[in-house]
C-alpha positions in Angstrom: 82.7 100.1 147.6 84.3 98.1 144.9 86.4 99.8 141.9 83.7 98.9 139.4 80.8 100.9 142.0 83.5 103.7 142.0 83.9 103.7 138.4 79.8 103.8 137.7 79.3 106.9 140.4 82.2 109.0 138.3 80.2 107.9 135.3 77.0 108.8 136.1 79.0 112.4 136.7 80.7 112.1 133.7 77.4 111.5 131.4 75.9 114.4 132.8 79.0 116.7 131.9 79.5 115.2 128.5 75.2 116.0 127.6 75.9 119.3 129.5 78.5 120.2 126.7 77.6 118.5 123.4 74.2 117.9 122.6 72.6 115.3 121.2 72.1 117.4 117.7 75.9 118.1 117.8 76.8 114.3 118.1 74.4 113.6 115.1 76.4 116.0 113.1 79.8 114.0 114.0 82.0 113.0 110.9 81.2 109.3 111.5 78.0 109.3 113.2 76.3 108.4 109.4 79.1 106.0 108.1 78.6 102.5 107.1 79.1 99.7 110.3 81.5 97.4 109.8 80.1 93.6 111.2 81.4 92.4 113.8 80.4 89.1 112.9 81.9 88.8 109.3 85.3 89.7 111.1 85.3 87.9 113.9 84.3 84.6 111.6 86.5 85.8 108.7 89.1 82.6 108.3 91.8 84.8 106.9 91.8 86.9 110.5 92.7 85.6 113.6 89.4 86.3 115.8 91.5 88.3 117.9 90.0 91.8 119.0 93.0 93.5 120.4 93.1 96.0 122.8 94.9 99.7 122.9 94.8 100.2 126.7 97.2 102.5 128.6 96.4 101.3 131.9 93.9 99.6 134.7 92.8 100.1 138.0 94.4 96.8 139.1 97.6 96.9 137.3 98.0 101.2 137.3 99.9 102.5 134.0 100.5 99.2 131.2 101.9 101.5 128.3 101.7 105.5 127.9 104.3 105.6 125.4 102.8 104.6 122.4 100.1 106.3 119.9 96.8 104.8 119.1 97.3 105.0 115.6 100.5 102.9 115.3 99.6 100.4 117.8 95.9 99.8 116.1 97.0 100.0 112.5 99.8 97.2 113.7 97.0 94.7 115.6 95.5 95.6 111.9 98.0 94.3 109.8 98.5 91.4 112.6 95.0 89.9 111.7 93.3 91.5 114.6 89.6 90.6 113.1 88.5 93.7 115.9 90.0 96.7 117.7 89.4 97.7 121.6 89.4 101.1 122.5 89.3 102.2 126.2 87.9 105.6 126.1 87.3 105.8 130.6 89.8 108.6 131.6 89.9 108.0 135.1 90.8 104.6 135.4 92.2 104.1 132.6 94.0 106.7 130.8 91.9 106.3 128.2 89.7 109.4 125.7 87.3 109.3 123.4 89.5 110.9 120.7 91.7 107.8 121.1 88.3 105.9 119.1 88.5 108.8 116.0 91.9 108.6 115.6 91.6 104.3 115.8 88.7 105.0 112.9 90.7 107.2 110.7 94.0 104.4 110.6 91.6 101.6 110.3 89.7 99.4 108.4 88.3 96.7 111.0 85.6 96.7 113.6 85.9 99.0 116.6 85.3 98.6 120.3 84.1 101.5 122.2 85.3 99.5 125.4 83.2 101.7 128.0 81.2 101.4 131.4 77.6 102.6 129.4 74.8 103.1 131.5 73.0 105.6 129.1 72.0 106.0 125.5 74.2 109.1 125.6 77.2 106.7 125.5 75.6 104.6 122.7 75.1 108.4 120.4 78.5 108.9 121.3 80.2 106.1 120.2 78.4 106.2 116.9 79.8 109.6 116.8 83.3 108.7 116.9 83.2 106.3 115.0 82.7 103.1 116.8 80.8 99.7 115.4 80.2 97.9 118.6 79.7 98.7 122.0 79.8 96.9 125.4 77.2 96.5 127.8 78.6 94.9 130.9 75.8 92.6 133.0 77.8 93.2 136.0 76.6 97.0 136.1 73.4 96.6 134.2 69.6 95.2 135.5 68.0 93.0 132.8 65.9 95.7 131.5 68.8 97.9 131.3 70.6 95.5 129.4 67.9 95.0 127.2 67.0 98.8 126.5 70.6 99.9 126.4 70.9 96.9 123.3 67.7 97.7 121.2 68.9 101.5 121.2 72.2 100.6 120.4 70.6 98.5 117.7 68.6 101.2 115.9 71.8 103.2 115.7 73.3 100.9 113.9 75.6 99.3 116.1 76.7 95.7 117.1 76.6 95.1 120.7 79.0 92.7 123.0 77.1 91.9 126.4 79.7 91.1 129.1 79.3 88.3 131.8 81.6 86.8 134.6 79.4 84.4 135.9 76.3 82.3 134.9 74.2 84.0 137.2 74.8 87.5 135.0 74.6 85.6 131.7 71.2 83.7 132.8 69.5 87.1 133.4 71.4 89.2 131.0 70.6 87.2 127.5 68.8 89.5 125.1 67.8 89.0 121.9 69.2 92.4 120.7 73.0 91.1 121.9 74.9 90.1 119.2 77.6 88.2 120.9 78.2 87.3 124.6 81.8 87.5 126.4 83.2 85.6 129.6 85.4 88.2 131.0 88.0 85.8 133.1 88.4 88.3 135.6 87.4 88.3 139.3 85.8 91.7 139.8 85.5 91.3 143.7 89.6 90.7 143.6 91.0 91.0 140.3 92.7 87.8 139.6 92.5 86.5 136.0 90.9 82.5 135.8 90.4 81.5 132.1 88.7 78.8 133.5 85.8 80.6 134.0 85.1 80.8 130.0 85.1 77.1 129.7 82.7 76.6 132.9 80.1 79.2 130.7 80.6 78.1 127.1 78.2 75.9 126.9 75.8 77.9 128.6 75.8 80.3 125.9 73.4 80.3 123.6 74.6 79.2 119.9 72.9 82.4 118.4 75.3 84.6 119.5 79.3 85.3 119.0 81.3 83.6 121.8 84.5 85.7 123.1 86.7 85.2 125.8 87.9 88.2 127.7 91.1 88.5 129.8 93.8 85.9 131.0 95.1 85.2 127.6 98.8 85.0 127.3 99.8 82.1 124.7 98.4 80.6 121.6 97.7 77.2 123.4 94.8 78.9 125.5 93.4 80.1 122.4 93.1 76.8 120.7 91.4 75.1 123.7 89.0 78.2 123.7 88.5 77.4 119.7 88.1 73.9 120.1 85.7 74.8 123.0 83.0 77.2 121.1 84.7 80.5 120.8 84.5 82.9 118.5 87.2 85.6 119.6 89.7 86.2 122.2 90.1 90.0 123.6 93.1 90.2 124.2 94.9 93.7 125.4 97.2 93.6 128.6 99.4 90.9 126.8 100.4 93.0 123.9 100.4 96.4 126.0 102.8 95.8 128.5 105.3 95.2 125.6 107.5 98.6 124.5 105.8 97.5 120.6 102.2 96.3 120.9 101.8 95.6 116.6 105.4 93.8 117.1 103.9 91.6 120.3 101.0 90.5 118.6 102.6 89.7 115.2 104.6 87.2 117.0 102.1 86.2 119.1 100.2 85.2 116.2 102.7 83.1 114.7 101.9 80.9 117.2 98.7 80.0 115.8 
């Protein structure tokens, strides 16, 4: 069994807890379940930010704890005032440290686009991230059959709710692409071992449809990568481990961003 099967079994748990103790009714009454959704697409393709959706991640299955010592609200308001154009929030507990409290207190601080960066299987997940506050969620091929992929986008879509569908190979992204997906990602990591390749985004950029957002995921560590990725079709660059494993995150990507 693979990390990411272990992962979906403790989700499937997990899902049935969380509807078990807040109801559907309760999430609806949620401070930011009604509040205006910030694009994801304006950001991300707003010249005067960086296309950079940075990450607030504590720590991973493959690399255990990254960074436990900072808050979510100073690192996210930093990527913020960085040019961040999008925020990633892991909200998994078990894996990777992460809550979903760590997405409300992101919203509060912030005035950008919000990643609910999740393993969702259910449309529980998609009510909940609307709840806390969350404009886009991801739906990862990977762990998802077509039709999953397809139902889990159209309901996130009548919520409201921008939707990022993650791929790491053409196979997934040939029988993943939905119509209700509003941008596609190349995650550059290996699932089956873990290593990082950011070769694999510019195998499948022109595989992706023009319609949607193009964003690279993982294996970005310097500004060079980023402008072959530009020159190549992309959109955005998630970028979290790079700026994490520093002691300031904000500080790490305001110099990274110098760079470009």
């Amino acid at each position: 069994m693979t990390i990411l099967d272990k992962i979906v079994v403790r989700k499937k748990e997990e899902v049935k807890e969380a509807k078990a103790r807040v109801s559907v009714a309760e999430l609806e009454k949620s401070e930011f379940f009604n509040r205006h959704v910030y694009s994801f697409r304006d950001f991300l393709l707003n010249p005067a930010r960086t296309g950079i959706i940075a990450e607030f991640k504590r720590k991973s299955p493959s690399k255990g704890i990254i960074n436990d010592q900072v808050s979510v609200e100073d690192v996210t308001t930093a990527y913020a005032a960085a040019g961040a154009s999008a925020l990633s929030v892991l909200t998994d507990t078990d894996f990777f440290m992460g809550k979903t409290e760590d997405v409300i207190a992101a919203r509060r601080v912030n005035g950008i686009p919000i990643l609910r960066k999740e393993f969702i299987i259910d449309e529980y997940q998609l009510l909940e991230a609307r709840a806390m506050g969350a404009d886009v969620i991801l739906l990862i091929a990977a762990i998802l059959t077509p039709a999953e992929v397809s139902h889990l986008a159209a309901f996130a879509k009548s919520l409201g709710l921008n939707v990022l569908l993650e791929v790491h190979n053409l196979e997934e992204l040939k029988r993943s692409i939905d119509p209700h997906v509003d941008a596609i990602g190349v995650n550059n990591r290996n699932l089956a071992d873990f290593t990082v390749s950011v070769d694999t985004s510019f195998q499948l950029v022109e595989q992706i449809p023009n319609e949607f957002l193009k964003i690279s995921e993982s294996a970005i560590s310097n500004t060079n990568v980023i402008k072959q990725l530009k020159a190549a079709g992309f959109n955005g660059f998630l970028i979290g481990e790079n700026f994490m494993r520093q002691a300031d995150p904000g500080k790490a990507m305001a110099e990274f961003v110098k760079g470009l």
